[in-house]
C-alpha positions as CSV (number, residue, x, y, z in Angstrom):
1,X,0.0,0.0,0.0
2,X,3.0,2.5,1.1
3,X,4.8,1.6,-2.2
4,X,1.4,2.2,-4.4
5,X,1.0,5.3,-2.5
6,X,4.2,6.5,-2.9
7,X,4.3,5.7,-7.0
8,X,1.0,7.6,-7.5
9,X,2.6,10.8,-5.4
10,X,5.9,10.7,-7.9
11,X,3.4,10.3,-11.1
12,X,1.6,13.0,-9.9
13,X,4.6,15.0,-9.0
14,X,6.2,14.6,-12.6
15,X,2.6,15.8,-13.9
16,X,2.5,18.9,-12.0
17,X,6.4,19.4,-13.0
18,X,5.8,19.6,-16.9
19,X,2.9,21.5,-16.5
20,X,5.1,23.7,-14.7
21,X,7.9,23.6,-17.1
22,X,4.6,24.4,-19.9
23,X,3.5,27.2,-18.6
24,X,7.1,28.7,-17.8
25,X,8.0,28.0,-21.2
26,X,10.6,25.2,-20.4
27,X,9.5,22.2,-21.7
28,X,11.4,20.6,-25.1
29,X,13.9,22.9,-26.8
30,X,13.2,23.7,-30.4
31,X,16.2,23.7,-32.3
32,X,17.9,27.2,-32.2
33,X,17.6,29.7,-34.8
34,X,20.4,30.5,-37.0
35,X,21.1,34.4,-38.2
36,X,22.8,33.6,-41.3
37,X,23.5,36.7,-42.8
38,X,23.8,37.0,-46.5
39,X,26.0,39.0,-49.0
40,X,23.8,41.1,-51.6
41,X,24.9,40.1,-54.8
42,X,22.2,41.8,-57.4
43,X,22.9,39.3,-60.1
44,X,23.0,36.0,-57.4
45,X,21.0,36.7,-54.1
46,X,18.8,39.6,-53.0
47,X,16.2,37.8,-51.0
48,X,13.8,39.5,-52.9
49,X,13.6,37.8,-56.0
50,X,14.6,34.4,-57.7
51,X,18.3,34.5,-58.3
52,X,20.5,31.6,-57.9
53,X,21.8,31.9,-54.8
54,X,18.4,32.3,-53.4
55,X,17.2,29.2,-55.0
56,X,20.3,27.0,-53.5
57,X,19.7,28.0,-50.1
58,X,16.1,27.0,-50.6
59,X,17.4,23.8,-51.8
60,X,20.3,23.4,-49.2
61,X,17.4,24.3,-45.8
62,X,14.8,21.6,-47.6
63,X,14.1,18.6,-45.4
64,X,16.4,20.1,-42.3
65,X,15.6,21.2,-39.2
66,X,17.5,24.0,-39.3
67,X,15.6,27.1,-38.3
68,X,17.5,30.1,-40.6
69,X,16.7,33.6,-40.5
70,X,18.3,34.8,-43.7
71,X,19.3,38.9,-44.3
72,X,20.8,40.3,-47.2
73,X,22.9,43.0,-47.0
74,X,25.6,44.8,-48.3
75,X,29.3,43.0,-48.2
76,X,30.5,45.4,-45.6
77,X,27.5,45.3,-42.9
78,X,26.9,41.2,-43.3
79,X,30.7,41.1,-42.4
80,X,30.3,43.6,-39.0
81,X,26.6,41.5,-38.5
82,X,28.5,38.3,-38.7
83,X,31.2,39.3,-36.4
84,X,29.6,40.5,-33.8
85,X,26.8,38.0,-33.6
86,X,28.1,34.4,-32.2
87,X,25.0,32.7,-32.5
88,X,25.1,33.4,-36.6
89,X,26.6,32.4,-40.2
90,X,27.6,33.9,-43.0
91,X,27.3,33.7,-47.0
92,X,28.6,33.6,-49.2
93,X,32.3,34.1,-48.6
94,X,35.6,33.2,-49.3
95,X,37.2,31.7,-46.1
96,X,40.7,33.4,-46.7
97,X,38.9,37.0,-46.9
98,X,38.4,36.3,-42.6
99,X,41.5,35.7,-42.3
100,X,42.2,39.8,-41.3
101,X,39.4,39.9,-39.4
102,X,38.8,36.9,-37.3
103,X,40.9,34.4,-35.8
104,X,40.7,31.3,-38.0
105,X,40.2,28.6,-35.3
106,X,37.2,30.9,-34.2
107,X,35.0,29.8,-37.4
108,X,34.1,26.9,-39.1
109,X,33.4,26.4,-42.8
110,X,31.4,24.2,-45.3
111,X,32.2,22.4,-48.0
112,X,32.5,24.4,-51.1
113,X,29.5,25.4,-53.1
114,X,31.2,27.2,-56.5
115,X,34.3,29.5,-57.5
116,X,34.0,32.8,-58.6
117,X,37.0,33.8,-60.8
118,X,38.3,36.9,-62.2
119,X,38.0,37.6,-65.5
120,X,39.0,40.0,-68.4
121,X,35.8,41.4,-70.4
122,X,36.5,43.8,-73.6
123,X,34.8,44.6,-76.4
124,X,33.1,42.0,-79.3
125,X,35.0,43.7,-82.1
126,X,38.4,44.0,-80.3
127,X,39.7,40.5,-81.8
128,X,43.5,41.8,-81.2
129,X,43.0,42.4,-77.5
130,X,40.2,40.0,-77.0
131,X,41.7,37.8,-74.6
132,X,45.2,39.5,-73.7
133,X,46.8,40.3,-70.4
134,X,45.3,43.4,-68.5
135,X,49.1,45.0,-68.4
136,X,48.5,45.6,-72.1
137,X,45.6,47.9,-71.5
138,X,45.8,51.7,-70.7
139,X,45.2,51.0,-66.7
140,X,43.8,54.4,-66.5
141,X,40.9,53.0,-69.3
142,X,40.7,49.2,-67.0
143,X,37.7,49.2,-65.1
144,X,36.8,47.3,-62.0
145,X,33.9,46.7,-59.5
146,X,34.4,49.8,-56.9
147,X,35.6,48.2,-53.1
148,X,36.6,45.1,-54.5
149,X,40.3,44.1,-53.1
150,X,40.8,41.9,-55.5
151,X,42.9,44.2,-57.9
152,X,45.1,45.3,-55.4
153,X,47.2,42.2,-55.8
154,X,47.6,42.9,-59.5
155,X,50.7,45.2,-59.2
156,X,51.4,49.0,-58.9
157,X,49.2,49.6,-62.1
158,X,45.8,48.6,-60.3
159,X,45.9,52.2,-58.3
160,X,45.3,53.9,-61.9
161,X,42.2,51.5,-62.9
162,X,38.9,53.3,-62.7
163,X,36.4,51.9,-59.8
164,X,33.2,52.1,-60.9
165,X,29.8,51.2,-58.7
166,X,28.2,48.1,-60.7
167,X,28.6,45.8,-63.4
168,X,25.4,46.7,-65.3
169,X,27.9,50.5,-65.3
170,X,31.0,48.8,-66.4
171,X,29.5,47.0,-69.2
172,X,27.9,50.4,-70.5
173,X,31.1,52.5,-70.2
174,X,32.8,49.7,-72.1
175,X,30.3,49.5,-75.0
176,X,30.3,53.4,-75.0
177,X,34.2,53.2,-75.6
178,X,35.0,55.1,-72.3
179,X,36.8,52.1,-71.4
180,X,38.9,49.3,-73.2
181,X,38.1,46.6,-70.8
182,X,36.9,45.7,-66.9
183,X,37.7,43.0,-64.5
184,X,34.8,41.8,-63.9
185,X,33.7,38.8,-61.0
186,X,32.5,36.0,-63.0
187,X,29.8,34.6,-63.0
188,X,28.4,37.4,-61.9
189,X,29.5,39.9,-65.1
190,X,28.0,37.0,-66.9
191,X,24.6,36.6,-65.3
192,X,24.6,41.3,-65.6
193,X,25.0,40.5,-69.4
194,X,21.8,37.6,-69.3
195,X,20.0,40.3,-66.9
196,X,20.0,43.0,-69.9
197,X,19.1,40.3,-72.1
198,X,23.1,40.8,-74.0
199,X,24.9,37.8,-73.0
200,X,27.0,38.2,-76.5
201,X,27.9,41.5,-76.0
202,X,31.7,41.4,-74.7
203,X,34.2,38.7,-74.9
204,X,35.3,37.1,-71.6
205,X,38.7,35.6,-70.7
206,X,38.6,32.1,-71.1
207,X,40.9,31.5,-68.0
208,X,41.3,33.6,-64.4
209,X,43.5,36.7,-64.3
210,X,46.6,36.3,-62.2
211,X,44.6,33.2,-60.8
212,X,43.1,34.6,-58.7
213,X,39.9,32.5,-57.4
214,X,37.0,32.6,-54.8
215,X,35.8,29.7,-53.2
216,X,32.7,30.1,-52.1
217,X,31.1,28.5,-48.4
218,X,29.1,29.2,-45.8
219,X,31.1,30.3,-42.4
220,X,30.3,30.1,-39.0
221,X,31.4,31.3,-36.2
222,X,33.1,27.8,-34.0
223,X,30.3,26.8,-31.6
224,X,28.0,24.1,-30.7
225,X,25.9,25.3,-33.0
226,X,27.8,26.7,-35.5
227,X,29.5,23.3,-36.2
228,X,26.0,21.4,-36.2
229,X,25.0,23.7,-38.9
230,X,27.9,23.1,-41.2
231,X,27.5,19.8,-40.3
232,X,23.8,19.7,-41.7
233,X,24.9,22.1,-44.5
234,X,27.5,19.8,-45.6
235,X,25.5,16.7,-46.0
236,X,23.0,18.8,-47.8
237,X,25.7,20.1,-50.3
238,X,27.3,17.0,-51.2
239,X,23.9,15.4,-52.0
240,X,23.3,18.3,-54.3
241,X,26.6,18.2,-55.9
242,X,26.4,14.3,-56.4
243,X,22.6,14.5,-58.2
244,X,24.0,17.2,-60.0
245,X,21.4,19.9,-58.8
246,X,23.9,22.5,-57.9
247,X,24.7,22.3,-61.3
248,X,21.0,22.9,-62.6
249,X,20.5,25.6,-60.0
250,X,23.7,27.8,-60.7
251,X,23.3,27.6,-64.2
252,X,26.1,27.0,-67.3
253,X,28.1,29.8,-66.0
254,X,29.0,28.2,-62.6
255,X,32.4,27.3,-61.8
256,X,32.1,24.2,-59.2
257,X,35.2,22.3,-57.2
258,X,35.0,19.4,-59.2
259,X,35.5,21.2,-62.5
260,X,38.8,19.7,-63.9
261,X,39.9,23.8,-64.5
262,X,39.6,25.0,-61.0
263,X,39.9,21.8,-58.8
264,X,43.6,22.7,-58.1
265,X,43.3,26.3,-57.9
266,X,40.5,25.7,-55.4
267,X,42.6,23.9,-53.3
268,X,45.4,26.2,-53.0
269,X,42.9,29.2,-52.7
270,X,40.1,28.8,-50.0
């Protein structure tokens, strides 16, 4: 009787406990949210419309239980976001551009999702220079994506190229002659050229300037739950690069790691 008695006081006791820990809002823990802030790229993600980017992350979250909030903003303002938010994640990026800016065994990265690449653009009718060196351009008539650092490792010249605010600018200033050619982030030059409906307009390098590469990941900062979103992330990416969807989703353009042209420079890069 003592030992029925005191079953039915403990069953009642764990009853009243998680009714307590119900009303008090601590019953089971949802899975935590993620602040993944996002890079505004207005050919590749804006959050606002269907660009590729977009679409991937849609694809990458499917079927997880990841919770994300996703924010676009500019480069500079994801990047202070990012750092000064533990609990968050950042995209897309290239790992080595942290390096300044955070301690590298305080984040954690994916796998890679795609490689941007630097890339010559000039004019259709310019067969001589069509795909030459940028050296034997005027540099004071080479053009480039203003607050990009990625000229700055091109030599002395790069101080004389002209910085200009978007690649929909670029690609006008070059067609109006008031420049002879642009460095330009491919694929993203490519996707401006598909967005004003003239994808034939300028010839493109066929291979990187100077090498220079971007692999592309998400980044979080090294937590519990950083690391169980990259590890989530991860599986998710490798099943979309092995049913080839990453493919499909980023278009003919895209640059991925296992493309026999950038699979070494990719390695050396990230």
């Amino acid at each position: 009787m003592h030992t029925l008695y005191r079953n039915a006081r403990c069953r009642i006791a764990i009853v009243f406990l998680a009714m307590g820990m119900k009303l008090f809002g601590l019953g089971a823990v949802s899975a935590a949210e993620t602040n993944l802030h996002l890079i505004y790229l207005p050919h590749r993600l804006t959050e606002s419309s269907d660009k590729q980017y977009d679409r991937l992350l849609d694809e990458i979250f499917a079927g997880t239980e990841l919770t994300v909030a996703r924010e676009a903003s500019p480069m500079k303002r994801a990047l202070t976001l990012f750092l000064s938010d533990r609990d968050s994640c950042l995209f897309p990026i290239r790992v080595k551009a942290l390096q300044a800016v955070a301690e590298p065994d305080a984040i954690v990265s994916s796998e890679l999702i795609d490689i941007v690449s630097l890339r010559l653009y000039t004019p259709t009718g310019d067969t001589e220079k069509a795909f030459t060196s940028v050296d034997d351009f005027d540099p004071r008539r080479v053009g480039y994506i203003a607050g990009s650092g990625t000229v700055q490792g091109l030599g002395p010249k790069h101080k004389l190229f002209m910085p200009i605010p978007s690649e929909e600018q670029l690609i006008r200033m070059l067609e109006l002659g008031r420049l002879d050619a642009f460095l330009g982030h491919h694929p993203d030059t490519a996707l401006a050229l598909e967005d004003l409906n003239r994808p034939g307009l300028l010839r493109v390098s066929p291979i990187t300037v100077s090498n220079v590469r971007f692999p592309i990941s998400f980044v979080c900062h090294d937590t519990a739950d950083g690391r169980h979103f990259i590890e989530v992330v991860n599986a998710r990416i490798r099943q979309l690069h092995q049913d080839g969807k990453i493919r499909r989703v980023l278009g003919p353009h895209a640059n991925l790691p296992t493309d026999a042209e950038d699979a070494i420079g990719a390695q050396v890069s990230q």
